[in-house]
Backbone as CSV, one residue per row, in Angstrom:
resi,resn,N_x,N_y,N_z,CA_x,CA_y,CA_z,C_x,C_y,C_z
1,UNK,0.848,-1.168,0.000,0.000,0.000,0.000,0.897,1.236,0.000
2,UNK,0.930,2.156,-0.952,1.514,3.351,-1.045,0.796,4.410,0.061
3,UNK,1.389,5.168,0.713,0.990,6.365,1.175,1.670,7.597,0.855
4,UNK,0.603,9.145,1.072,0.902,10.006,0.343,0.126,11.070,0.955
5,UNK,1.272,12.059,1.727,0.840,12.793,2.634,0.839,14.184,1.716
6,UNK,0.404,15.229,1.661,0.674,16.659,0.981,-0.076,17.400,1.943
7,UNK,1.003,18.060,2.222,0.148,19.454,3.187,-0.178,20.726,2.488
8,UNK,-0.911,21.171,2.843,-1.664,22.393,1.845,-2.477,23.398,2.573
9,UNK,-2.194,24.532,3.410,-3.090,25.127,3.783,-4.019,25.684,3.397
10,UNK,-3.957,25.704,2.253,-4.891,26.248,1.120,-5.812,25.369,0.917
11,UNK,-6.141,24.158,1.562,-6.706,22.941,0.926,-7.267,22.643,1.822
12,UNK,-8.718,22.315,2.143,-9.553,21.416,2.673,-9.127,20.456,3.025
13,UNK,-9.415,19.874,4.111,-8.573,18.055,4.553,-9.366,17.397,3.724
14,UNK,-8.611,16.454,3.363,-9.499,15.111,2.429,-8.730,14.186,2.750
15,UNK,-9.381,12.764,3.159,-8.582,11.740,2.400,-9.298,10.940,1.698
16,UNK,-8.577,10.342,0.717,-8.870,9.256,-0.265,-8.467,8.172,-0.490
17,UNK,-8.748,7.026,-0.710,-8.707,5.538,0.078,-8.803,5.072,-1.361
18,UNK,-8.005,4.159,-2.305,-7.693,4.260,-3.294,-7.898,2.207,-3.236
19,UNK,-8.445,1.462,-3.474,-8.575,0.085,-2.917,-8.802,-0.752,-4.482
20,UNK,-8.782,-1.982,-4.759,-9.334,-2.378,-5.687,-10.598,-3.091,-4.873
21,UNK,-10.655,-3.522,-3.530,-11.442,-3.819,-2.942,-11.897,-3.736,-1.063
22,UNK,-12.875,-3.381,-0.856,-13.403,-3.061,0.503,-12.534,-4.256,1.443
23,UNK,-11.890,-3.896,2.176,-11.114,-5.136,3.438,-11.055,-4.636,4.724
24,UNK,-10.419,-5.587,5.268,-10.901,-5.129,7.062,-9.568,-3.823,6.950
25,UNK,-8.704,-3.994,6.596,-7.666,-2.815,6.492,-8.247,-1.381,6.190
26,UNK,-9.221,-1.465,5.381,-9.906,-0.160,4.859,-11.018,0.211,5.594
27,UNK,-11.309,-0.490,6.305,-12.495,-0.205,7.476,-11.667,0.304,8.470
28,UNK,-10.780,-0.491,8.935,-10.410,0.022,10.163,-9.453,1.589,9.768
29,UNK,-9.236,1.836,8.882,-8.733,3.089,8.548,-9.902,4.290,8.724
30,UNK,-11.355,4.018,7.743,-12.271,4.870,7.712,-12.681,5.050,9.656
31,UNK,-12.475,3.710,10.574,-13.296,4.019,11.138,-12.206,5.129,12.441
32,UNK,-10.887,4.971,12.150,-10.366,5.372,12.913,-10.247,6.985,12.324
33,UNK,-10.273,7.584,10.806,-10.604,8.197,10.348,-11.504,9.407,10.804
34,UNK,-13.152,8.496,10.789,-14.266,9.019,10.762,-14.332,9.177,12.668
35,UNK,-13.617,8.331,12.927,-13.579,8.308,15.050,-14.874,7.933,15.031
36,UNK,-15.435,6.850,14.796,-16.709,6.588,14.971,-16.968,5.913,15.992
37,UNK,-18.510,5.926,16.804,-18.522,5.546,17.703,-19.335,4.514,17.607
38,UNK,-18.837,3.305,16.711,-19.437,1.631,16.866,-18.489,1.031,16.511
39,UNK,-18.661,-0.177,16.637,-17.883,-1.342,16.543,-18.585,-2.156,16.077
40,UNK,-17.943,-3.038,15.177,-18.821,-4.095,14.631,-18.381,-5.502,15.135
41,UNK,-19.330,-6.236,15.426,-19.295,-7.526,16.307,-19.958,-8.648,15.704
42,UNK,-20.099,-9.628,15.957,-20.410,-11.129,15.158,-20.722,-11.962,16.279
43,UNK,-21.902,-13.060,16.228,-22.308,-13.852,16.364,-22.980,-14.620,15.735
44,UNK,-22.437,-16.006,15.306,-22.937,-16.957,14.517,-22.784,-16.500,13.125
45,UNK,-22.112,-16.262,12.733,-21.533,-15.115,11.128,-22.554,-14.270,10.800
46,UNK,-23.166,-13.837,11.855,-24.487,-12.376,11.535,-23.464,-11.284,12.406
47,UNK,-23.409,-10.199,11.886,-22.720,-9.045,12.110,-23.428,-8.282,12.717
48,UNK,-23.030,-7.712,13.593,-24.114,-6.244,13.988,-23.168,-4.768,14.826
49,UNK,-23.611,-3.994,14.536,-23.093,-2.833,14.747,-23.472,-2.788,16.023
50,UNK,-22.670,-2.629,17.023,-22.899,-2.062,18.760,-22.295,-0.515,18.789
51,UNK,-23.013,0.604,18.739,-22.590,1.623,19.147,-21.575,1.322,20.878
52,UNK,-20.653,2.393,20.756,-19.345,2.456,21.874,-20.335,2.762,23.119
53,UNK,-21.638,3.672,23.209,-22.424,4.417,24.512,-22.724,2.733,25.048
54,UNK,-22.831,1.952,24.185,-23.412,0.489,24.838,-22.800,-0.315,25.300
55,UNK,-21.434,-0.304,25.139,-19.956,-1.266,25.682,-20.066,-1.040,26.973
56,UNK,-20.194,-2.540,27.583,-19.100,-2.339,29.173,-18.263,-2.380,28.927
57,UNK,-17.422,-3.624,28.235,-16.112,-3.743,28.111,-15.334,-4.738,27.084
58,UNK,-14.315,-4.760,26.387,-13.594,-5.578,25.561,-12.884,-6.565,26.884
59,UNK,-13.216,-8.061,26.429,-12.230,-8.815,26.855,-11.442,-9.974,25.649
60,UNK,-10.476,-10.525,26.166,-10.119,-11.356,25.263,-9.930,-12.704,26.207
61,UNK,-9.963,-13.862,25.280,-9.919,-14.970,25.695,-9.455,-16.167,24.735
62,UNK,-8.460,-16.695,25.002,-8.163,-17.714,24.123,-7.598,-17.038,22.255
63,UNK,-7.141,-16.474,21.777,-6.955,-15.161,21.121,-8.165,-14.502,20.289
64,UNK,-9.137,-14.391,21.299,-10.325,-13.929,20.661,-10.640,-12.900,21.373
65,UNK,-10.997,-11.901,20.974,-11.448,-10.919,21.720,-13.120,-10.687,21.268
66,UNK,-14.090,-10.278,22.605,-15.801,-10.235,23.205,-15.983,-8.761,23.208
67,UNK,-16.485,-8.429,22.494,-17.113,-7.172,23.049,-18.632,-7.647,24.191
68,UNK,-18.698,-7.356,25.299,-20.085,-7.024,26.011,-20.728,-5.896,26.116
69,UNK,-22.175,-6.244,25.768,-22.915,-4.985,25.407,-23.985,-5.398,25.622
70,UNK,-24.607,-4.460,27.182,-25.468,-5.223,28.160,-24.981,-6.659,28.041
71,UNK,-26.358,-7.556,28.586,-26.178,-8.923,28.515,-25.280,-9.708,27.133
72,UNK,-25.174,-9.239,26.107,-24.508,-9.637,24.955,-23.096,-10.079,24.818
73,UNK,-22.683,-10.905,24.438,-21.397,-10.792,24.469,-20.996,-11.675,22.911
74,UNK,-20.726,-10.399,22.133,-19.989,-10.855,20.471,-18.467,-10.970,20.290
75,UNK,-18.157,-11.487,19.521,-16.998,-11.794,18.771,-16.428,-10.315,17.825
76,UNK,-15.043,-9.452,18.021,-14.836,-8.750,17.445,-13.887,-8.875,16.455
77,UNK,-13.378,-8.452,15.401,-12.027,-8.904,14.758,-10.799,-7.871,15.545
78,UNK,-10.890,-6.847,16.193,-9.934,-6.279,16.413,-8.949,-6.845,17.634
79,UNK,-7.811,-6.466,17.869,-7.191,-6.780,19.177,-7.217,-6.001,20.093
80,UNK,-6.957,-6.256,21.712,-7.361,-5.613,22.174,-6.443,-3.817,22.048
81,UNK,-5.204,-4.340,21.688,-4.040,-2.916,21.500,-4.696,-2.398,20.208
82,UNK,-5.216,-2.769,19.541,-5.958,-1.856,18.063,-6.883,-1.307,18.828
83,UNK,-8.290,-2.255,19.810,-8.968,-1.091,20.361,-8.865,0.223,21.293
84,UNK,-7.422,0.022,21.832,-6.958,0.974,22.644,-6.676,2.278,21.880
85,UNK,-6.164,1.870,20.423,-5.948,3.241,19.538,-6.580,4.228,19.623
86,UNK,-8.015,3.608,19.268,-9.109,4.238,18.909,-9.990,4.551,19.613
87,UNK,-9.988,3.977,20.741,-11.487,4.034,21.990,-11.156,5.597,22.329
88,UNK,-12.586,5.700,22.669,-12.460,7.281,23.466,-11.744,7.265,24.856
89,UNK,-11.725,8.151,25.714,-11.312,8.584,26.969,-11.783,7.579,27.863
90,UNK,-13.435,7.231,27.827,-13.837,6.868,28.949,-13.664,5.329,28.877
91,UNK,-12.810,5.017,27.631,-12.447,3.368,28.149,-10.877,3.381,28.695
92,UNK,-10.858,2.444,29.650,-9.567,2.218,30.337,-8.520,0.692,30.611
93,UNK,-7.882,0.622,30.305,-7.390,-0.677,30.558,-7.085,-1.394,31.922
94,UNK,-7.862,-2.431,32.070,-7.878,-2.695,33.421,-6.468,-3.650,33.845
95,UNK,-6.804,-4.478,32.675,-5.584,-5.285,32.795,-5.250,-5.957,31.807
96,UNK,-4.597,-6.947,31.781,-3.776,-7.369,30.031,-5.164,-7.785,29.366
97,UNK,-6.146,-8.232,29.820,-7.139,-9.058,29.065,-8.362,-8.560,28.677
98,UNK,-8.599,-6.886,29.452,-10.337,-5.844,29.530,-10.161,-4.608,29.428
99,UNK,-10.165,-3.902,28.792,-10.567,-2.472,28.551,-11.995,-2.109,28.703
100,UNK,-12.169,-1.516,30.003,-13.643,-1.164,30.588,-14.143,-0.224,30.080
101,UNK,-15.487,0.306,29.621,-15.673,1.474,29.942,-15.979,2.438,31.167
102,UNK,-15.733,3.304,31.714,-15.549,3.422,33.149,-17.278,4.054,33.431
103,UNK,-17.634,4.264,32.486,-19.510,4.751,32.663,-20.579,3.478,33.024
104,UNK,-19.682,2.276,32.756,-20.535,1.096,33.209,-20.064,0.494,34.135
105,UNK,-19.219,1.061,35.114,-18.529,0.493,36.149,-20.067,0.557,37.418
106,UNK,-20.070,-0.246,38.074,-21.957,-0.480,38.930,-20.600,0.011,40.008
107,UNK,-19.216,-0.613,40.463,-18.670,-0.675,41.977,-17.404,-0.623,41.837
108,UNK,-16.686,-1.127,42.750,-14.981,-1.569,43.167,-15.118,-2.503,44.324
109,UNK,-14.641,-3.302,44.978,-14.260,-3.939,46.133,-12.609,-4.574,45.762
110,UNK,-12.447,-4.467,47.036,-10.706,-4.678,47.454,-11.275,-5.865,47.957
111,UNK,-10.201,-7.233,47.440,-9.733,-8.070,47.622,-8.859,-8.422,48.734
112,UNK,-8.924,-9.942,49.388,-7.783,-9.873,50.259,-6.428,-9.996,49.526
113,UNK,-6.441,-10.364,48.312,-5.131,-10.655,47.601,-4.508,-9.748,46.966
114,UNK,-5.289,-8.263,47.340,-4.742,-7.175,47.568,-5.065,-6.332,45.618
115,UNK,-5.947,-7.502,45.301,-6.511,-6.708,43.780,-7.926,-6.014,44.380
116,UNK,-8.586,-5.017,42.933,-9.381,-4.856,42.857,-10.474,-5.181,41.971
117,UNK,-11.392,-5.644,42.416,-12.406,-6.153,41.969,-13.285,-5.195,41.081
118,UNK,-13.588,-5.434,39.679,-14.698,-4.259,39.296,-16.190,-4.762,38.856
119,UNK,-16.919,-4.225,39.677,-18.528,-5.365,38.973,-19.379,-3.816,38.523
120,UNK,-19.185,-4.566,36.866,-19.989,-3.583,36.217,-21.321,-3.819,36.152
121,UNK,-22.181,-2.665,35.951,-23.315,-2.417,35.282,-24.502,-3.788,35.036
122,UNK,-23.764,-4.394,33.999,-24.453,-5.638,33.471,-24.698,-6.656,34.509
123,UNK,-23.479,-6.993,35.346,-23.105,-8.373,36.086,-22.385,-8.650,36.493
124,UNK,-21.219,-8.455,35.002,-19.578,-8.765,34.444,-19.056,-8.438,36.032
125,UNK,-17.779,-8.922,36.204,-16.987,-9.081,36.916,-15.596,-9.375,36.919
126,UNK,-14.899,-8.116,36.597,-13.136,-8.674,36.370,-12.240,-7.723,37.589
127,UNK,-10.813,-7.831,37.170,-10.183,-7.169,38.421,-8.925,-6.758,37.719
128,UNK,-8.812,-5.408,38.184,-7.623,-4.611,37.999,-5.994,-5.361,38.110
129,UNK,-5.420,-5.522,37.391,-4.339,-6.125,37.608,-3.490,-5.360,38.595
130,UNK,-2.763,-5.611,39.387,-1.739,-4.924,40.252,-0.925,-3.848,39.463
131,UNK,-0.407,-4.308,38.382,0.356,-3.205,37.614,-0.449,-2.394,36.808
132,UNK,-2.123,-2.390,36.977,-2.572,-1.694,36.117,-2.931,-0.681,37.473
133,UNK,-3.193,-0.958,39.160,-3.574,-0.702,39.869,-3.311,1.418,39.960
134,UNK,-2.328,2.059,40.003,-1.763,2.896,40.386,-2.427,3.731,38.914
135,UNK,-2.575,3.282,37.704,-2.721,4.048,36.658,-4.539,3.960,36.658
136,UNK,-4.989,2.937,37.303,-6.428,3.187,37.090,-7.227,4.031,38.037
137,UNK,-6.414,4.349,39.214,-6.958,4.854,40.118,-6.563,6.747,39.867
138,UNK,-5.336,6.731,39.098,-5.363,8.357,38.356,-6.141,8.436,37.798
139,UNK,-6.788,7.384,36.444,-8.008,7.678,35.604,-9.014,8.414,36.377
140,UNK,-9.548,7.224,37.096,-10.953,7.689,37.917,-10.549,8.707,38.868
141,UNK,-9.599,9.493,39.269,-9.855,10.327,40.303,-9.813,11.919,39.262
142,UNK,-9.252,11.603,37.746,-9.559,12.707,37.111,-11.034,12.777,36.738
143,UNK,-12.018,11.978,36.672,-13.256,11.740,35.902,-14.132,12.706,36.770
């Protein structure tokens, strides 16, 4: 793939996406592009668009990564470091395996094993990794 930057103050921003055919490469360009706020998800090879306001959280498992949305939980193609690119502010990385959104967080409880526990919104239930501990607690005390 060639790229081809020209700056022009004189010029309107444009870009133009030059393909012989539509691929996940060219989506994920428009969508990081356009900063859009959905994601597209799969279950049973039916696709469906989950707007981002509806995410609790990305997890991965086995090298698959879930979007949950409410009770739902789909199949995404992205990883979880591609969704970190692009997510807005209010998602956060909890730990190597969930990027929360912090608007569907229901609580916190401290653990005796000295983690924290997060039970969102839906049900879900994961926990801050220790090394994520110190950076998640700056997030939320700026929010």
């Amino acid at each position: 793939m060639k790229i081809k930057i020209v700056i022009d103050k004189d010029r309107d921003e444009e870009i133009l996406i030059f393909a012989k055919e539509r691929t996940e490469l060219v989506d994920k360009i428009e969508r990081l592009v356009k900063g859009d706020e959905s994601i597209v998800a799969k279950r049973d090879r039916v696709s469906y668009n989950i707007e981002l306001s509806e995410v609790v959280c990305f997890t991965s498992d086995d090298n698959k990564v879930f979007v949950h949305a409410g009770k739902d939980i789909l199949e995404v193609d992205e990883k979880l470091y591609e969704l970190e690119e692009f997510l807005p502010d209010n998602f956060l990385k909890i730990n190597k395996s969930c990027i929360a959104n912090i608007e569907k967080i229901r609580s916190f409880d401290a653990t005796i094993s000295g983690t924290l526990a997060v039970n969102f919104k839906n049900g879900y239930r994961d926990y801050v990794s220790r090394r994520r501990l110190k950076y998640v607690k700056e997030r939320l005390m700026k929010k």
